[in-house]
C-alpha positions as CSV (number, residue, x, y, z in Angstrom):
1,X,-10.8,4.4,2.3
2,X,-11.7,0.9,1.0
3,X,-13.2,-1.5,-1.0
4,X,-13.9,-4.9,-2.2
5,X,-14.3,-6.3,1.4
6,X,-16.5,-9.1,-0.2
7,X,-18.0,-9.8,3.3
8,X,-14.7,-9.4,4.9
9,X,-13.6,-7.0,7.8
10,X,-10.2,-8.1,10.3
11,X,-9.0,-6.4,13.3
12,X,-6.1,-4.7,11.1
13,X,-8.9,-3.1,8.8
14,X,-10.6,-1.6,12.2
15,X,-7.7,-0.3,13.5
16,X,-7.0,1.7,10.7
17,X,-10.6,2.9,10.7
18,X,-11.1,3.3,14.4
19,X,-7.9,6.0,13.9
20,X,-10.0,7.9,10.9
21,X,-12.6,10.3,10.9
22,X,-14.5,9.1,8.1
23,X,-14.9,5.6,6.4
24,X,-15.3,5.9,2.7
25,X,-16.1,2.2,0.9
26,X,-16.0,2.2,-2.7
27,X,-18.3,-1.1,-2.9
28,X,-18.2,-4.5,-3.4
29,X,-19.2,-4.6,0.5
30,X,-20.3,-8.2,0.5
31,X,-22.9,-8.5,3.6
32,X,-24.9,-6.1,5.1
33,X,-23.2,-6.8,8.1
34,X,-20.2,-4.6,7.0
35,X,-21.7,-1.8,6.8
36,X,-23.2,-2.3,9.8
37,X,-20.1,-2.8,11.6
38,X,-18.1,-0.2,9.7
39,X,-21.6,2.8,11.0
40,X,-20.6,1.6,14.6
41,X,-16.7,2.7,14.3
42,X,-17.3,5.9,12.3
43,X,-19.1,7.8,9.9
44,X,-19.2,6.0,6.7
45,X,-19.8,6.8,2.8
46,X,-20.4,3.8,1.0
47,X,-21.6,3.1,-2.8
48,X,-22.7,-0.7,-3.9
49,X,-20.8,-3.4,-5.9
50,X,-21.9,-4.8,-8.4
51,X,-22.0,-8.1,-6.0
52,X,-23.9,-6.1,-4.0
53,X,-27.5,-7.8,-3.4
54,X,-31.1,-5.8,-2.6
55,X,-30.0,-5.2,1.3
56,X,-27.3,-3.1,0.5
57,X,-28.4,-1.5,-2.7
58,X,-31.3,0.1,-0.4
59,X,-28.5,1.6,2.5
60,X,-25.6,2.5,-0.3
61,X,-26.2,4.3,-3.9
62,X,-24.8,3.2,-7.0
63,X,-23.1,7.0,-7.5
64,X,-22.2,9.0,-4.7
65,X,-21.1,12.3,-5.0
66,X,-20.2,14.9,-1.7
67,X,-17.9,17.9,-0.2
68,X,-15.5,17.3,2.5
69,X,-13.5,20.2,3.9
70,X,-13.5,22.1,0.8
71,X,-12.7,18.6,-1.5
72,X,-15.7,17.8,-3.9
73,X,-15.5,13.8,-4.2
74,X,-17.3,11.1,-6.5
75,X,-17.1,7.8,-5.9
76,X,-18.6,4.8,-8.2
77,X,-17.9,0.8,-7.6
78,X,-16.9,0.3,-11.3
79,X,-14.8,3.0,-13.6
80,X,-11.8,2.2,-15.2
81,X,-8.9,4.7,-15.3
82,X,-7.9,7.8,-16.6
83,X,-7.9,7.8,-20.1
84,X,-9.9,4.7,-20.0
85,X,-13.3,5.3,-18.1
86,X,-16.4,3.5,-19.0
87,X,-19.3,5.7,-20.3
88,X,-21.3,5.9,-17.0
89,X,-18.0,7.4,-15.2
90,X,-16.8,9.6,-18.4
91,X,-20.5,11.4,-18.0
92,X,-20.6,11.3,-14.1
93,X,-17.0,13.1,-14.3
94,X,-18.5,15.6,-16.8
95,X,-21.8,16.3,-14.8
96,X,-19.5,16.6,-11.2
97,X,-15.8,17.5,-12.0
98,X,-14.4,16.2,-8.6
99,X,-11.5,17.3,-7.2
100,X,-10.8,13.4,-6.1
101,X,-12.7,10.6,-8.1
102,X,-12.8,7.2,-6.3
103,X,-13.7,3.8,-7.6
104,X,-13.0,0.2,-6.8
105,X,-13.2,-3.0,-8.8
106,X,-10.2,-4.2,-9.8
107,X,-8.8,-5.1,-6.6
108,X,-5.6,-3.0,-7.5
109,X,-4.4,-0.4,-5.9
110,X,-3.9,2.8,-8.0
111,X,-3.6,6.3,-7.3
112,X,-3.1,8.9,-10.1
113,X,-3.4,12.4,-11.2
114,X,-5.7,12.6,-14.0
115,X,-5.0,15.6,-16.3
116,X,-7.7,15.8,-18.5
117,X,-10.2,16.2,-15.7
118,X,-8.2,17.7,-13.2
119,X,-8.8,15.2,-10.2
120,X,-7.0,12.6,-8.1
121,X,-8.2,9.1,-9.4
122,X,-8.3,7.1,-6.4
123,X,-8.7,3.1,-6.3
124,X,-7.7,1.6,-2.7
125,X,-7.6,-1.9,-4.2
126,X,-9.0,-4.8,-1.9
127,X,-9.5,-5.3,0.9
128,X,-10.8,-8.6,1.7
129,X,-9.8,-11.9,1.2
130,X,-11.7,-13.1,-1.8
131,X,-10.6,-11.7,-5.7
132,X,-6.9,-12.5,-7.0
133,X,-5.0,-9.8,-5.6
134,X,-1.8,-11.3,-4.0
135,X,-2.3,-8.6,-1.2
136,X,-4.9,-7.0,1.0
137,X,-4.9,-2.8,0.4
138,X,-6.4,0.4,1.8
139,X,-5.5,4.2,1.3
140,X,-5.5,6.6,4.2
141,X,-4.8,10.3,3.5
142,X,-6.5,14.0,5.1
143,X,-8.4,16.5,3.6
144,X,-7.5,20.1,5.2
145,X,-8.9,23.2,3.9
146,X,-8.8,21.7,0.1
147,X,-5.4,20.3,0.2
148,X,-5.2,16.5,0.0
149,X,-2.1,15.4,2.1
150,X,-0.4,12.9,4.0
151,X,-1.4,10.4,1.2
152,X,-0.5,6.6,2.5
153,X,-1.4,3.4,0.8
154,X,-1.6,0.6,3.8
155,X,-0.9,-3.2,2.9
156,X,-2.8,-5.2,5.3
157,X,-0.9,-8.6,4.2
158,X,-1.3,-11.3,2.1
159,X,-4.7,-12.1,0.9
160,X,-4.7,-15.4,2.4
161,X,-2.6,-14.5,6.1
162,X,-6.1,-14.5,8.4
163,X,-4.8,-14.1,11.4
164,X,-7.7,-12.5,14.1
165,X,-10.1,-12.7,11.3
166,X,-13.3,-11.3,11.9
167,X,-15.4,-12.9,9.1
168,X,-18.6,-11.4,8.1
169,X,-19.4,-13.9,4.7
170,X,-22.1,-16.2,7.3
C-alpha cells in the first residue's frame, strides 16, 4: 500500500509491488501515468488526492470502500486520525465500519488500532519525492481468512536519494 506518489514511481517502489498481489494507493497519485503503470504490475485500488486533476478523478473515486479475503476496507485521501477525523471520514466510518481504514495525506507513516471504531487505521506515509517527509514510506502486510498479518512498514530511503528514478511528473 501507498500514497502520495505525487507523480513519482522508482524501481524500489515496483519491486515491492511486483512481489504483491494487490496495489492499494491512498491518493495524491500525481499523473495519470501512475496509475497507468501501477494497472500494468497488478491489480490496483486507488482513490484521488486532493492534487489529483480531472484525468484521474474520472479512473479513481474520492471514497472507496471493498472486501478482501474476509477484511472490509475504506480508504479516503484525506482523514485525520483516530480520535481526530474530519467530518467526511467520522460519517464514512459510521456508514462502513471497516475492519482496516486507510488514508493518506500527511506524508507520515502511522499505523494504529482505533478503539472506538474497532479498525486498523492505516496511513503508509509517502511515497514520492515531493512533500516534507525526511523519508520515502510504504506498508506491506496480508490478509488471510480475516486476519491481518505479517504487518511491515518499508522505508524506501531518503526523500531526496534518486537513484534509478523512474520519474513520471513530465
Amino acid at each position: 500500500m501507498l500514497s502520495d506518489t505525487h507523480g513519482h514511481l522508482d524501481k524500489k517502489i515496483i519491486g515491492y509491488i511486483s512481489q504483491a498481489d494487490q496495489v492499494w494507493h491512498a491518493g495524491d497519485i500525481g499523473n495519470p501515468k501512475v496509475l497507468d503503470d501501477l494497472t500494468t504490475l497488478k491489480p490496483l485500488r486507488a482513490v484521488y488526492g486532493n492534487i489529483d486533476g480531472h484525468e484521474i478523478r474520472l479512473q479513481a473515486p474520492e471514497v472507496l470502500y471493498f472486501n478482501c479475503e474476509g477484511v472490509s476496507v475504506l480508504m479516503l485521501h484525506i482523514a485525520g486520525y483516530p480520535g481526530r477525523y474530519n467530518p467526511q471520514a467520522r460519517a464514512l466510518i459510521a456508514k462502513y465500519k471497516p475492519k482496516i481504514f486507510i488514508c493518506g495525506h500527511s506524508h507520515i507513516l502511522k499505523v494504529m488500532q482505533d478503539k472506538k471504531n474497532n479498525h486498523l487505521h492505516m496511513n503508509p506515509g509517502a511515497a514520492g519525492i515531493s512533500g516534507f517527509h525526511k523519508v520515502r514510506t510504504m506498508l506491506r502486510f496480508e490478509i488471510d481468512k480475516g486476519k491481518i498479518q505479517n504487518l511491515e512498514a518499508i522505508e524506501l530511503g531518503a526523500r531526496g536519494a534518486l537513484a534509478n528514478a523512474v520519474d513520471r511528473a513530465d
